[in-house]
C-alpha positions as CSV (number, residue, x, y, z in Angstrom):
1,X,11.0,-13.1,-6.6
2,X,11.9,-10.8,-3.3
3,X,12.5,-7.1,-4.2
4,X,15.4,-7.3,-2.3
5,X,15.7,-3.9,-1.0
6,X,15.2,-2.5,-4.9
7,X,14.2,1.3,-4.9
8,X,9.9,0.4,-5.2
9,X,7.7,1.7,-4.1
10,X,4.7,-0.2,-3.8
11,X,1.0,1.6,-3.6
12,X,-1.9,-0.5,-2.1
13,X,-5.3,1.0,-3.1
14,X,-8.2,-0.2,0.0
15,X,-11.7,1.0,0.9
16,X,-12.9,-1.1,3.4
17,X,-10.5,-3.8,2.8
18,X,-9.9,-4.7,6.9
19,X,-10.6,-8.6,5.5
20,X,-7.5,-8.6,3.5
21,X,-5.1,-5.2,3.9
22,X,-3.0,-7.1,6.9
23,X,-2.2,-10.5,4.6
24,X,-1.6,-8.2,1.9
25,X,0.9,-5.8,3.5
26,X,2.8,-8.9,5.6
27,X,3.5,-10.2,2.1
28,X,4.5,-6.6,1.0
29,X,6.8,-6.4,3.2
30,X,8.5,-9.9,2.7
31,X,9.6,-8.6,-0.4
32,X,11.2,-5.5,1.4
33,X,10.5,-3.0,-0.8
34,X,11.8,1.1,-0.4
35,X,8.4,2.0,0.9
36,X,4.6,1.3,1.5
37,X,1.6,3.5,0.6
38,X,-1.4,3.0,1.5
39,X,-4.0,5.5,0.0
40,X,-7.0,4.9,1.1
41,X,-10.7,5.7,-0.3
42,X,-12.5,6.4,2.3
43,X,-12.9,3.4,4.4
44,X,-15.5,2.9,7.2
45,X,-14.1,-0.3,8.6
46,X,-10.9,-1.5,10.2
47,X,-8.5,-0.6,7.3
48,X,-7.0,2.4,8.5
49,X,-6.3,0.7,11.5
50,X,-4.8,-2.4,10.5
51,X,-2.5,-0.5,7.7
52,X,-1.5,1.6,10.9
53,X,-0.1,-1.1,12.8
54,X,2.3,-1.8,9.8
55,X,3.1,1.7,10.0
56,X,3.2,2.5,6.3
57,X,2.4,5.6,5.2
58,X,-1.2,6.3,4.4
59,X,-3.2,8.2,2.9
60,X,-6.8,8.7,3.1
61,X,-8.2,11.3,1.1
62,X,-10.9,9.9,-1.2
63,X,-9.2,10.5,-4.4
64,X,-7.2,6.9,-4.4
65,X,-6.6,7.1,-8.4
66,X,-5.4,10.2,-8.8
67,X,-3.2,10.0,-5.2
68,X,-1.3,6.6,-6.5
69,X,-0.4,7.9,-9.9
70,X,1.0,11.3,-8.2
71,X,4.9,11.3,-8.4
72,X,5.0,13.8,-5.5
73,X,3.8,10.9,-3.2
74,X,6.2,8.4,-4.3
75,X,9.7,8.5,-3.3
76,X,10.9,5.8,-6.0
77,X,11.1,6.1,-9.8
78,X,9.8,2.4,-10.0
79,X,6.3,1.7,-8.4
80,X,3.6,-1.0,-8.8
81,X,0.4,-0.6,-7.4
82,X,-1.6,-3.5,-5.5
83,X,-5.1,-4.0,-4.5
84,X,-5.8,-5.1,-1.2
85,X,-6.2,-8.8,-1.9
86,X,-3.0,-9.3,-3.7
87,X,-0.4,-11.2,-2.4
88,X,2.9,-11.1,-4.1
89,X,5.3,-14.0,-3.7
């Protein structure tokens, strides 16, 4: 089921995820969702990168839990959180 354009935000926790982050956030963003986050763990590959080219908003601080639970990072009052291999229909 697409999102539609439903205020969600969805949070995608990585750390060296380049293998799967860019299938993950092409489905993402078939579902259309209010916004993308990224937070990031500390990743040494091509993550950053890849999540860059979907320009999402990202964060990279090393604290991934603690970052996705945060309301002040989300803009929407509903949010799921992914991990980097997920791929929502």
């Amino acid at each position: 089921m697409a999102l539609g354009g439903l205020p969600v935000s969805v949070v995608v926790i990585s750390k060296n995820s380049g293998q799967t982050i860019g299938e993950c956030l092409e489905s993402v963003a078939r579902n259309r969702p209010s916004e993308v986050i990224v937070v990031d763990g500390g990743s040494t590959d091509s993550t950053l990168e890849i999540a860059a080219r979907y320009r999402e908003r990202i964060i990279h601080d090393g604290i991934r839990e603690k970052a996705c639970t945060s309301a002040s990072v989300l803009s929407c009052l509903w949010r799921t959180v992914l991990p980097p291999s997920a791929r929502p229909a």
